[in-house]
N, C-alpha and C positions, 0 to 999 in steps of 0.2 A: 508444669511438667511438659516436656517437649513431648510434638507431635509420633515423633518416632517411638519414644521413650512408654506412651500409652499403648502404641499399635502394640509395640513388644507385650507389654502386660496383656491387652486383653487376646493375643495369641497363645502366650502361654494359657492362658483360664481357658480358651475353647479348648487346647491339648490337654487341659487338666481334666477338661469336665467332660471331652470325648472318651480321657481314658476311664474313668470313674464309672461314666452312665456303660460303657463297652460299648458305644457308637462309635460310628466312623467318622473324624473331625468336621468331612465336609458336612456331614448332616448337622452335626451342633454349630457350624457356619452357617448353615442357611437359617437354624432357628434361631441365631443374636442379631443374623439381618431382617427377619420377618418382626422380631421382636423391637428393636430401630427402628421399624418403620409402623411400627402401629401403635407403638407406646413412649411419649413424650419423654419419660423418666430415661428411659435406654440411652445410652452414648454411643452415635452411627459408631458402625465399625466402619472402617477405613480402607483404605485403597493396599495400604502397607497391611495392615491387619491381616485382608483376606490373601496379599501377595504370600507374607511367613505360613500362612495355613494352608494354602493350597500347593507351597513350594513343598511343605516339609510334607504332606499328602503323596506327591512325588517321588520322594526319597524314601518312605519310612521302612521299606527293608535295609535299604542300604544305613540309613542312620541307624536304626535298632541294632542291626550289627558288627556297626563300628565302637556304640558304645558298649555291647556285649564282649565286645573282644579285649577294650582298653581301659574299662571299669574294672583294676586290679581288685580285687575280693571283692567282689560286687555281680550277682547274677542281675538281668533287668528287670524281674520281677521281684526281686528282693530289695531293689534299691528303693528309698520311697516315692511314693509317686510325686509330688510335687519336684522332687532332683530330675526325676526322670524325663520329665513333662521339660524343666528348664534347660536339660541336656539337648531331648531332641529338639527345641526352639534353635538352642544357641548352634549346635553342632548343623544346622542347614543355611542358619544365616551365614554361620563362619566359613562353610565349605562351596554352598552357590550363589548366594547374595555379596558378590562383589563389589558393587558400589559404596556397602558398609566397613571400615575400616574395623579388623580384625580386632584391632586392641577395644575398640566401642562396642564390638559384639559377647567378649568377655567380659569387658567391665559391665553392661549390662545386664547381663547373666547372672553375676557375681550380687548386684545389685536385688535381683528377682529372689535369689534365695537368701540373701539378709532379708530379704520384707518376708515368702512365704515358705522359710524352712527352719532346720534347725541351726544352734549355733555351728557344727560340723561343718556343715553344705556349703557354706562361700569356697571354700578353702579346696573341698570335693568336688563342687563346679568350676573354679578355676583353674586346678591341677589339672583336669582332662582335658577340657576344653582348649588350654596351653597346647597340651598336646597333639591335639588335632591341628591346632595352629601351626606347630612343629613338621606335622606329617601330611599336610593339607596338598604339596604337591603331589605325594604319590596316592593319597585318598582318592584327590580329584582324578587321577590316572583310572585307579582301579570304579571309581563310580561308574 
């Protein structure tokens, strides 16, 4: 699995298990870093890892609601948390992480909820996230 392609995983699982526990992501970052460093089994987290987490930390008014507005029959609390978690990942890499090519940030995405969603969710997280792609310059405006 490519280096990037983990970072993304285990940033989505800090945003899954931030929203889960109802901590704040940086805190469940600093516990998979302390955890990395004191127990052999853990896989460091990464330079990218911590970049997507403390980017999307950043943003997450603005991401919650861009996907609150363009998640057609979808409230964010309603949607499930694992989409949601993969939305707000995908939806900060695609809109401020610019060195990543737009189409690698969906397929990505797309890739996270075939492994941890339902059969809907690829289809769910592409359609959107398309669409930020779509609206991405005047998002970036209004950010």
């Amino acid at each position: 699995m490519a280096a990037r392609n983990k970072a993304r995983k285990r940033a989505f699982q800090i945003l899954f298990e931030a929203d889960q526990r109802g901590s704040s992501v940086q805190t469940v970052l600093a516990d998979w870093i302390r955890h990395a460093r004191t127990d052999d089994r853990q896989p460091p987290v990464t330079e990218y890892t911590m970049q997507l987490v403390e980017g999307y930390a950043r943003h997450v008014e603005r991401i919650d609601e861009l996907i609150s507005t363009y998640a057609v029959g979808w409230t964010l609390d309603r949607m499930p948390v694992v989409d949601r978690n993969i939305l707000r990942l995908g939806a900060y890499e695609l809109l401020w992480e610019d060195q990543t090519p737009d189409a690698v940030v969906i397929d990505e995405a797309v890739q996270l909820a075939k492994e941890f969603s339902t059969d809907d969710s690829p289809a769910f997280v592409n359609g959107l996230l398309g669409r930020f792609k779509e609206l991405k310059p005047g998002l970036r405006r209004e950010a």
